[in-house]
N, C-alpha and C positions, 0 to 999 in steps of 0.2 A: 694486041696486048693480052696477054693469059691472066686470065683470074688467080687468085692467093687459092693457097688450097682450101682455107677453111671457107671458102666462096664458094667454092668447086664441089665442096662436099653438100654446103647445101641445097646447092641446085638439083645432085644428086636424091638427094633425100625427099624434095619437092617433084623429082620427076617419078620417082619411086613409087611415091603416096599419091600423085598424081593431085598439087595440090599447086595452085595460083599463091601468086607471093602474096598476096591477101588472106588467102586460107592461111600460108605458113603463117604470115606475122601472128595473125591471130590468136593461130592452136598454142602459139610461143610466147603468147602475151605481148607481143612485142606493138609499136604504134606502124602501120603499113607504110606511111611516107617515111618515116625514120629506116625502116627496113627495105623500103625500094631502095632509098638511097645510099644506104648501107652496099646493095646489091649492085647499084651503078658503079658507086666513086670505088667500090674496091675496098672497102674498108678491111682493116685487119681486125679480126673478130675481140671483142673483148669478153671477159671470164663468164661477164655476168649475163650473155647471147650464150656463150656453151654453157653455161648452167640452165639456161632456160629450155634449149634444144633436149640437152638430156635430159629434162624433166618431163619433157612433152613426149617426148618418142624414146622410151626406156629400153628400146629394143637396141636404139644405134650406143655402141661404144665409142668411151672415149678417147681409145688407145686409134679407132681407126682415123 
C-alpha cells in the first residue's frame, strides 16, 4: 500500500535533512509516538502538522 502524499513528502524531507522520525518530531514540536504513528497508520495530515512543518523548515513550500 502507497503512503498519502503528505506522508511521502515527509519522509522526503526526513531523508533530505537526514533526520530520524525522532529528530523530525522534535525540530516540529511534535510528541515522537504521536508522529511515528502518524507515519505508520497513514494518517491524512492535519493543518496544524503542515503549519508546524512550515514553521520548522521555512525553506520547503507549501504549494509543493
Amino acid at each position: 500500500m502507497e503512503k498519502n502524499v503528505g506522508i511521502e513528502r515527509i519522509l522526503l524531507i526526513m531523508k533530505h535533512y537526514k533526520l530520524s522520525q525522532r529528530q523530525f518530531a522534535l525540530k516540529t514540536g511534535m510528541n515522537p509516538q504521536t508522529f511515528n504513528s502518524m507515519i505508520i497508520r497513514d494518517y491524512e495530515l492535519r493543518l496544524s502538522v503542515i503549519a508546524s512543518i512550515l514553521q520548522a523548515f521555512p525553506e520547503v513550500r507549501i504549494e509543493w
